[in-house]
C-alpha positions in Angstrom: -4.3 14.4 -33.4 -7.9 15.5 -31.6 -7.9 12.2 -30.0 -5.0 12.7 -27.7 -4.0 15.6 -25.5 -1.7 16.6 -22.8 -3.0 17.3 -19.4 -0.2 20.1 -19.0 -2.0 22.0 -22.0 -5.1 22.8 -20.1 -4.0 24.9 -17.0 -8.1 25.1 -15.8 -7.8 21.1 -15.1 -10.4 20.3 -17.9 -9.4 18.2 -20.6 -12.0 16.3 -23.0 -15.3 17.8 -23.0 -17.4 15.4 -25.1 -20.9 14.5 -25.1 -21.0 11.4 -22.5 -18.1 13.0 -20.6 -16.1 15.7 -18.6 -12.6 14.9 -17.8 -10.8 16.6 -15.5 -7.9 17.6 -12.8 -8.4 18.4 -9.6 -7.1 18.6 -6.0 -9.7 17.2 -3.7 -10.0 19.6 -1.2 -13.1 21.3 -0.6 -16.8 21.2 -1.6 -17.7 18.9 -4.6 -20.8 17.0 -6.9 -22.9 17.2 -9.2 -26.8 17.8 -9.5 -27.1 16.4 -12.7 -23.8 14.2 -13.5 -22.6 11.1 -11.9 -18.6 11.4 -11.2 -16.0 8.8 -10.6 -12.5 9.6 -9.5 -8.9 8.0 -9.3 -6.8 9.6 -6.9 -2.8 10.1 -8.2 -1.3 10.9 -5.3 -1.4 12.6 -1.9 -4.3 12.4 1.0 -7.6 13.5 1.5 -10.5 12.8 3.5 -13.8 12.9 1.9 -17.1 13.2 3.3 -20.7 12.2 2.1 -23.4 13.2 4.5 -21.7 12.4 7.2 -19.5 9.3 6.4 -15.8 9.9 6.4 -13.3 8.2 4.6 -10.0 8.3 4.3 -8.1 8.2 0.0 -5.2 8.0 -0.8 -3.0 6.6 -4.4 -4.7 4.1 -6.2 -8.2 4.6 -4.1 -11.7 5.4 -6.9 -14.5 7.6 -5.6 -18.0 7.1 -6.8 -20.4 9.8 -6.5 -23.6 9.8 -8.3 -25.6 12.6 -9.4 -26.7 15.1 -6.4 -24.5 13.5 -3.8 -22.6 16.2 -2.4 -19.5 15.7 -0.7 -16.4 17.7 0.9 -12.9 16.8 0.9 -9.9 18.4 2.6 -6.5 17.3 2.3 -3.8 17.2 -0.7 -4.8 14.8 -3.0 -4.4 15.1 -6.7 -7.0 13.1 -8.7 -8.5 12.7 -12.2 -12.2 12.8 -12.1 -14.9 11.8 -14.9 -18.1 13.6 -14.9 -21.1 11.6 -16.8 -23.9 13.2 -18.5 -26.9 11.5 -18.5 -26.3 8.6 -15.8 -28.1 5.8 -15.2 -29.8 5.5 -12.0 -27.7 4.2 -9.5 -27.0 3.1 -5.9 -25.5 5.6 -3.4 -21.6 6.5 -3.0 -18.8 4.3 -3.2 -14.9 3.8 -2.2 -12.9 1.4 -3.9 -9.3 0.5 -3.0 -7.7 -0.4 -6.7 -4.9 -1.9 -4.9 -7.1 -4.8 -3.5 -9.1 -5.7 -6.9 -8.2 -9.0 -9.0 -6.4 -8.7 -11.8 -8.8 -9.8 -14.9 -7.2 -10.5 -18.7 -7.4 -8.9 -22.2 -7.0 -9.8 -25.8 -2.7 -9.4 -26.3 -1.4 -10.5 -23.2 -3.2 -7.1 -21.4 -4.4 -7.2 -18.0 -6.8 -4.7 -15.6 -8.2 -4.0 -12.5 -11.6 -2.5 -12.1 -12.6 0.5 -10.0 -16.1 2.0 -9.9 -18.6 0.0 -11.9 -22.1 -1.6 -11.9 -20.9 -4.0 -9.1 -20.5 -0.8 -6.4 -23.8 1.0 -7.6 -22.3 2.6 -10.5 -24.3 2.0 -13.5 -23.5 4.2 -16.3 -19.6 3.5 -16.4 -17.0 1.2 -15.9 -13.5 2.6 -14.6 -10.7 0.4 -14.2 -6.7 0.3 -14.9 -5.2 -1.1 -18.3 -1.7 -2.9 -17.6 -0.4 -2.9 -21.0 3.0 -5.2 -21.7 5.6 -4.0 -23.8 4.9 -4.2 -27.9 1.7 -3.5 -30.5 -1.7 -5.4 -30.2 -3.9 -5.9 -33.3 -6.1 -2.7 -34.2 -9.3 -2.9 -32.6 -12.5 -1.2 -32.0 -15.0 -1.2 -29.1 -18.8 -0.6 -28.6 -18.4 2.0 -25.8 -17.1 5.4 -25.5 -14.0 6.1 -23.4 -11.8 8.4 -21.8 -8.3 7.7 -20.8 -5.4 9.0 -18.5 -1.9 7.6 -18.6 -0.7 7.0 -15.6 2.6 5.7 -16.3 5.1 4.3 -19.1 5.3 5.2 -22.9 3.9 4.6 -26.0 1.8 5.9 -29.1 -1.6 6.0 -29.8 -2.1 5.5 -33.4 -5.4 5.8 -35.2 -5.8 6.1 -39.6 -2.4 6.2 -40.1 -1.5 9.0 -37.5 0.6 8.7 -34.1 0.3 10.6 -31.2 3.1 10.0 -28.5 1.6 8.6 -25.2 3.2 9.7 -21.5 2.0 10.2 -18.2 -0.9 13.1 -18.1 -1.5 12.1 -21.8 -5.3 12.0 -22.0 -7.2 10.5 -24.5 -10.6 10.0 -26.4 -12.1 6.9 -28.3 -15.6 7.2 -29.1 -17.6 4.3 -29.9 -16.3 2.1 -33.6 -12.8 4.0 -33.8 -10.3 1.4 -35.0 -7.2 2.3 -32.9 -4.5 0.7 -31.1 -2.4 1.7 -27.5 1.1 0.5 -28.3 3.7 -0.1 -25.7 7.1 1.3 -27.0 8.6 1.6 -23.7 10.9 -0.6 -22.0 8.6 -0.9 -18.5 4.4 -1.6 -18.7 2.2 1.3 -19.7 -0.5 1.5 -17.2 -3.5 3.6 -17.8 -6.8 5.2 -16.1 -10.0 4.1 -18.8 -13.7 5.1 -18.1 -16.6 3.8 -20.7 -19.8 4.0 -21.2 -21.9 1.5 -21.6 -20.5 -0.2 -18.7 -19.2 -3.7 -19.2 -15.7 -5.6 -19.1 -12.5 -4.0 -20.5 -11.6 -7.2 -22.7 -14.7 -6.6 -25.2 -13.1 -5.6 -28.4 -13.0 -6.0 -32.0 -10.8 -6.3 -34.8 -12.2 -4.0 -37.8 -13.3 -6.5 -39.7 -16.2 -6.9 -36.8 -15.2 -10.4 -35.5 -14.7 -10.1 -31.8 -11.2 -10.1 -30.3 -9.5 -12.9 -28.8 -8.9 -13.2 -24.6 -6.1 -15.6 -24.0 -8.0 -19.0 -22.2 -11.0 -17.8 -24.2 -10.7 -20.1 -27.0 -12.8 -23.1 -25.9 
């Protein structure tokens, strides 16, 4: 399926190369950003400490970087993370660090929960990043009026677009552009968390079933 891939495939740490987005793997240690691109990051695992003229800060698991476009920034350290480049950004405020681990849970159509990481609310304009908490089971097909890039972070499932299936595990990236009926489905046994960034930014529970009528949050009824 060219929706879905598997991070292992692409030894150079690049993964989908679309037109709003560059997603990638990398270690951050050493000199990093972009002239042109905005870039938010999720950090896997390990340490680092990154630096933006001057301000140090210390990452870890679960931590997101935002760096807009022409903010330059070193790193040193061990960390493994998965960043987004975005083409085209909006303008935006100045670098941020967000601790994932510390964010409010917010709530999704089929019992699906998330955290949000860099967004409009931290000076980054063009995207929202957060973390999808998907339970166990098979929500509704659905579409969504943004374009997206995902990392699975943990659990198992199937992606499963048209007909077709694509197996879902940790390092399985994948690509929904804008209007693609699709559905995430949780076959495991444990929740299948994974790593989203979209463009336009906005909230991770806008969806819609193909017919065009918008999907259902649970408490959202009245």
């Amino acid at each position: 399926m060219q929706y879905a891939l598997q991070a292992d495939d692409r030894p150079d740490g690049r993964l989908h190369e679309v037109e709003g987005f560059t997603q990638r793997m990398l270690v951050l240690d050493g000199a990093g950003g972009d002239p042109e691109c905005d870039e938010v990051i999720y950090v896997l695992e390990g340490e680092s400490t990154i630096v933006f003229a001057g301000d140090e800060q210390e990452l870890r698991a679960g931590h997101a970087v935002f760096a807009p476009a022409g903010a330059r920034w070193s790193a040193r350290g061990d960390a493994r993370a998965v960043s987004v480049l975005v083409h085209d950004p909006e303008p935006s405020g100045g670098p941020a660090v967000v601790d994932l681990a510390a964010a409010e849970l917010g709530t999704a159509t089929a019992g699906r929960q998330f955290v949000l990481g860099a967004t409009p609310a931290c000076g980054c304009n063009s995207v929202t990043q957060f973390i999808g908490l998907i339970p166990v089971g098979r929500a509704p097909d659905h579409f969504h009026r943004y374009d997206e890039v995902i990392y699975a972070l943990d659990g198992e499932g199937v992606l499963e677009i048209g007909g077709e299936q694509a197996p879902i595990r940790p390092g399985t990236c994948i690509h929904l552009p804008r209007g693609l009926v699709h559905c995430l489905a949780n076959t495991g046994e444990t929740e299948l968390r994974v790593l989203g960034v979209f463009r336009p930014a906005g909230s991770p529970a806008e969806a819609y079933y193909p017919d065009g009528t918008r999907a259902v949050v649970p408490g959202s009824e009245e």
